[in-house]
MDTraj code that builds the backbone (N, CA, C; nanometers):
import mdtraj as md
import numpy as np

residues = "UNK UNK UNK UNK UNK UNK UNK UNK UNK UNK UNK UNK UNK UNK UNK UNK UNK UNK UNK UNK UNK UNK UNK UNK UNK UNK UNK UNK UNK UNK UNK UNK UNK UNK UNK UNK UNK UNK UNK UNK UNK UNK UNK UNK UNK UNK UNK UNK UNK UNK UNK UNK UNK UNK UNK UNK UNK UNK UNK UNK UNK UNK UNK UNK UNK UNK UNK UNK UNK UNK UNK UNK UNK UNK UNK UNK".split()
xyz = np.array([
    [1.1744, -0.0627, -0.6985],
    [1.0917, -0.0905, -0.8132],
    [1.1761, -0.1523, -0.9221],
    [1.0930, -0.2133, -1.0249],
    [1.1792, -0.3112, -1.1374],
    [1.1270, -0.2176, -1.2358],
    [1.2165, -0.2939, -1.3319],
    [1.1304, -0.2742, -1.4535],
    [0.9794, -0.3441, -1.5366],
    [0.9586, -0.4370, -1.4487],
    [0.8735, -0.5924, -1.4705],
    [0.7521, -0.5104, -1.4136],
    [0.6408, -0.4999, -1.5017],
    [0.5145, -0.5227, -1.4524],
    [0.4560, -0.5201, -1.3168],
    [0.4125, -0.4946, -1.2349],
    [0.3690, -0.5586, -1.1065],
    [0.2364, -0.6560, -1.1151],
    [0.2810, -0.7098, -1.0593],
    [0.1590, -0.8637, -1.0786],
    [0.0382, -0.8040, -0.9642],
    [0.0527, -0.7207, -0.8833],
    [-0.0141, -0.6693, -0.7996],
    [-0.1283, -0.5771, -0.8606],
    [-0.2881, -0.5540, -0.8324],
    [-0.3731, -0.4628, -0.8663],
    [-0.3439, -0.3543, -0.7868],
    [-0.3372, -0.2165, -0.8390],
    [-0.3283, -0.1005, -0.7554],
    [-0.4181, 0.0432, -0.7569],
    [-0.5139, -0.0212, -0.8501],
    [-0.6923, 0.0442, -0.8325],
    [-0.7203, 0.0333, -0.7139],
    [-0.8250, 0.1255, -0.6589],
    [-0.9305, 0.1049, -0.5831],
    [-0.9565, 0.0200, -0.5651],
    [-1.0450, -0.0404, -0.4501],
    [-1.1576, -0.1665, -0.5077],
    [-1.2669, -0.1531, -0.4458],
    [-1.3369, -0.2197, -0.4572],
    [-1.4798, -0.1724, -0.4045],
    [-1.4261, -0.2583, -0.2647],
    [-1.5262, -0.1460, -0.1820],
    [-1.5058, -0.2014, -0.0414],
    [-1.6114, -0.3327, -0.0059],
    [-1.5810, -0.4315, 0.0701],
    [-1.6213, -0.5652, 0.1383],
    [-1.5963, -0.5496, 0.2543],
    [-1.7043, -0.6971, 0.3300],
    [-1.6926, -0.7270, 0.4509],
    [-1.5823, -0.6795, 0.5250],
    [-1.4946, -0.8015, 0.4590],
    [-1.3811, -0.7753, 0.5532],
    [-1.2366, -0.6628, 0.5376],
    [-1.2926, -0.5898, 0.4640],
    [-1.2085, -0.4351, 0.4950],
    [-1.2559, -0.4083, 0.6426],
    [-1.3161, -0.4290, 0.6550],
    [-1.3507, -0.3604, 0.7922],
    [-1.3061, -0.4477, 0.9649],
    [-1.2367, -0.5485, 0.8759],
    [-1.0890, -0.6414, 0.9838],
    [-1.0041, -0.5792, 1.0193],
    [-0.9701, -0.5408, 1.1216],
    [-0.8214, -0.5122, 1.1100],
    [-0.7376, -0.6028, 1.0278],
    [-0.6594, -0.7397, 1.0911],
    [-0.6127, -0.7914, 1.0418],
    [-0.5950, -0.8351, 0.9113],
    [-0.7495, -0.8241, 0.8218],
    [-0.7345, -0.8150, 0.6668],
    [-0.6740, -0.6656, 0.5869],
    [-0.6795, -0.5813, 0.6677],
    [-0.6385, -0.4117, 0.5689],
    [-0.4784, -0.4139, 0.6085],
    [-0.4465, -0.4845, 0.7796],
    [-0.3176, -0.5067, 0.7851],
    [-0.2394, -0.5990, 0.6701],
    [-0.3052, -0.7137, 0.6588],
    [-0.2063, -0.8670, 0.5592],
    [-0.2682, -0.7408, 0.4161],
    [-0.3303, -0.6769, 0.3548],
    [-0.3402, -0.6545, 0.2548],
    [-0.2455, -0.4921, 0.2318],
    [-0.1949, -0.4300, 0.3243],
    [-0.0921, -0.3020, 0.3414],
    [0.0069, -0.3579, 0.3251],
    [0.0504, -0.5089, 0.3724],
    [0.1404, -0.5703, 0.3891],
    [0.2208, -0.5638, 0.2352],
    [0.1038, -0.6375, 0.0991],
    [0.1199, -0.6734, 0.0013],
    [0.1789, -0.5368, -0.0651],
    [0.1380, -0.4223, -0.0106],
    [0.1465, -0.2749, -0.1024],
    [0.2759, -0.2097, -0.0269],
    [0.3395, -0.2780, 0.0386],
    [0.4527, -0.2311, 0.1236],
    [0.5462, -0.1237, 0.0394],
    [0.5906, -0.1902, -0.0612],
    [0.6217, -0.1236, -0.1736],
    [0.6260, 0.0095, -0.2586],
    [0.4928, 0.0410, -0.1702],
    [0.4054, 0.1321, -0.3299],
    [0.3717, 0.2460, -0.2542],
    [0.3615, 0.3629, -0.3781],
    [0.3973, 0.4672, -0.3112],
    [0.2115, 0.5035, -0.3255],
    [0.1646, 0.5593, -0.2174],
    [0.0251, 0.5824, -0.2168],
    [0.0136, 0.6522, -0.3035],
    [-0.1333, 0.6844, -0.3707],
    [-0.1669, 0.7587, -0.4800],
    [-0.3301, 0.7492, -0.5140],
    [-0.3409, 0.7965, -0.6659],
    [-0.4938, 0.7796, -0.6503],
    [-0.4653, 0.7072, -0.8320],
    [-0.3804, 0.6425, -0.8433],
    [-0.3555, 0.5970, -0.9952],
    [-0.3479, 0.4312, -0.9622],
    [-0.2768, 0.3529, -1.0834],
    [-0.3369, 0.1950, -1.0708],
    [-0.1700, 0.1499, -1.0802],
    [-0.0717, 0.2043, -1.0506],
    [0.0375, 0.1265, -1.0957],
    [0.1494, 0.1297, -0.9048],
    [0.2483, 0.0813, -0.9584],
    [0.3532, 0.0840, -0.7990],
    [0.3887, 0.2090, -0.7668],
    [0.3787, 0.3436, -0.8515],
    [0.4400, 0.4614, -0.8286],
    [0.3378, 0.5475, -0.7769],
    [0.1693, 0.5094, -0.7986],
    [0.0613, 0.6090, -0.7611],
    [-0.0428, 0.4794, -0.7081],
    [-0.0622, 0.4300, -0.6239],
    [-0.1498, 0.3198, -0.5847],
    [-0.2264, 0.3510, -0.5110],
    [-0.3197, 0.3713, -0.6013],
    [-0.4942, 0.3477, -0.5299],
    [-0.5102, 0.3046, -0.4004],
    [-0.4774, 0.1881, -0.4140],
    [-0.5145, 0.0551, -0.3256],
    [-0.4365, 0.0885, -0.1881],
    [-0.3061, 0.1308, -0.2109],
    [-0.2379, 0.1363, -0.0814],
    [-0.3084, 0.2545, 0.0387],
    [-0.3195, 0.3703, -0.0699],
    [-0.3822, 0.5021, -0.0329],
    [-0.5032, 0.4643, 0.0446],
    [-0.6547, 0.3545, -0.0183],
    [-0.7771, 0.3097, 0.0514],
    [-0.7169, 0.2584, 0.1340],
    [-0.6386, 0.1523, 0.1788],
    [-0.6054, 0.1123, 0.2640],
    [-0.5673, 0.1834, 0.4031],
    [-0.4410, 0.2497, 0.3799],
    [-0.3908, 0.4047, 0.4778],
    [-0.5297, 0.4927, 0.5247],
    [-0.6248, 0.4719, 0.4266],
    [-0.7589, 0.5880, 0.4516],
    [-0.8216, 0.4656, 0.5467],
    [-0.8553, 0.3213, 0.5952],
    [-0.9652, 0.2526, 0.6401],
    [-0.8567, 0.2346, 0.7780],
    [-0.7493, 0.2705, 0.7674],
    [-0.6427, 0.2435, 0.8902],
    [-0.6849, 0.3797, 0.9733],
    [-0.6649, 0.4607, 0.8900],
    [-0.6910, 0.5708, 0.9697],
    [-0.8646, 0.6102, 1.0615],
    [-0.9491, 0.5616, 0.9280],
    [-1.0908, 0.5914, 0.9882],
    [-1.1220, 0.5002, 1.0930],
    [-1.0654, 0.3643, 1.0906],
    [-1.0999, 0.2826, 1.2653],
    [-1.0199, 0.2931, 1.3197],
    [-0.9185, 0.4108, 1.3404],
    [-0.8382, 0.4442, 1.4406],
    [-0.7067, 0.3080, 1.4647],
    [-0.6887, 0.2046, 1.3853],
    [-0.6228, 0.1442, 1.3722],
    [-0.5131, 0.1491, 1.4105],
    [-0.3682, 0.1333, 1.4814],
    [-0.2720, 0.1948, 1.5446],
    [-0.1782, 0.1024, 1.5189],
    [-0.1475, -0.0126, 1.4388],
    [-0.0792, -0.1239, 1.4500],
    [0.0233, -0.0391, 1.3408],
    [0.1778, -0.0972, 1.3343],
    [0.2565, -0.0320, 1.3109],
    [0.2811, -0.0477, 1.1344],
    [0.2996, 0.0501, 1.0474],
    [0.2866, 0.0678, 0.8914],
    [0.4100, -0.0549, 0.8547],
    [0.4069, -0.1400, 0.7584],
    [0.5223, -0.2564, 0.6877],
    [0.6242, -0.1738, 0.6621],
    [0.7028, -0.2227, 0.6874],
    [0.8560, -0.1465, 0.6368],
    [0.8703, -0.1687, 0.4922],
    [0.8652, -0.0738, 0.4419],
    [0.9037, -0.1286, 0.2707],
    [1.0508, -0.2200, 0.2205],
    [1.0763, -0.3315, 0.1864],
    [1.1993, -0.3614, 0.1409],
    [1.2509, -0.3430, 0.0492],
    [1.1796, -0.2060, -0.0141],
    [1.2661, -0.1768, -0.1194],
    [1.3678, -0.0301, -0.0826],
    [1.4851, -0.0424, -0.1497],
    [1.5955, 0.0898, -0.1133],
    [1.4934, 0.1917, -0.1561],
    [1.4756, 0.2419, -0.2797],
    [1.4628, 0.3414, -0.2879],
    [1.2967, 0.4288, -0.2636],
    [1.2068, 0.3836, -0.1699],
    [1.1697, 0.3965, -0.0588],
    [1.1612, 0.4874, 0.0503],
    [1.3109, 0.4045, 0.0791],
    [1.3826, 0.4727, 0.2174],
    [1.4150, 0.6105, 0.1661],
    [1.4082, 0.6302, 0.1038],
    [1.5279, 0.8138, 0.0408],
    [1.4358, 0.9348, 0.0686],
    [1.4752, 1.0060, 0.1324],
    [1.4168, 1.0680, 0.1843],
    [1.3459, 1.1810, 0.0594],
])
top = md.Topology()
chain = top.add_chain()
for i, resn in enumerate(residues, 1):
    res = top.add_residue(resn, chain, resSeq=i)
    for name in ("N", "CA", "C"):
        top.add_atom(name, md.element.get_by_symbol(name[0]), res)
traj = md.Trajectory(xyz[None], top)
């Protein structure tokens, strides 16, 4: 994480069509690689990543979670 803003939304969002793609909840987990799930709007509590992890899980989805590239992340 920076100190800079994230240019990224990390609300909820209302659910659409194509949430219900695989390949769109995958390229859009992709973007939240980063972020630590949550039920708040910023990179440390993200909404968005959390709905996401929840629509992976409810269609049984199995494709493998983005590796985050950020270090501190990884820490256990």
């Amino acid at each position: 994480m920076s100190d800079k803003p994230s240019v990224l939304e990390h609300h909820r969002m209302p659910e659409h069509d194509a949430m219900r793609l695989s390949g769109t909840v995958e390229a859009m987990l992709w973007t939240h690689r980063n972020c630590v799930e949550g039920d708040g709007n910023t990179e440390q509590s993200c909404g968005r990543r959390a709905q996401l992890l929840e629509l992976r899980t409810q269609h049984g989805w199995s494709w493998p979670l983005p590796k985050p590239d950020a270090a501190w992340r990884l820490q256990p």
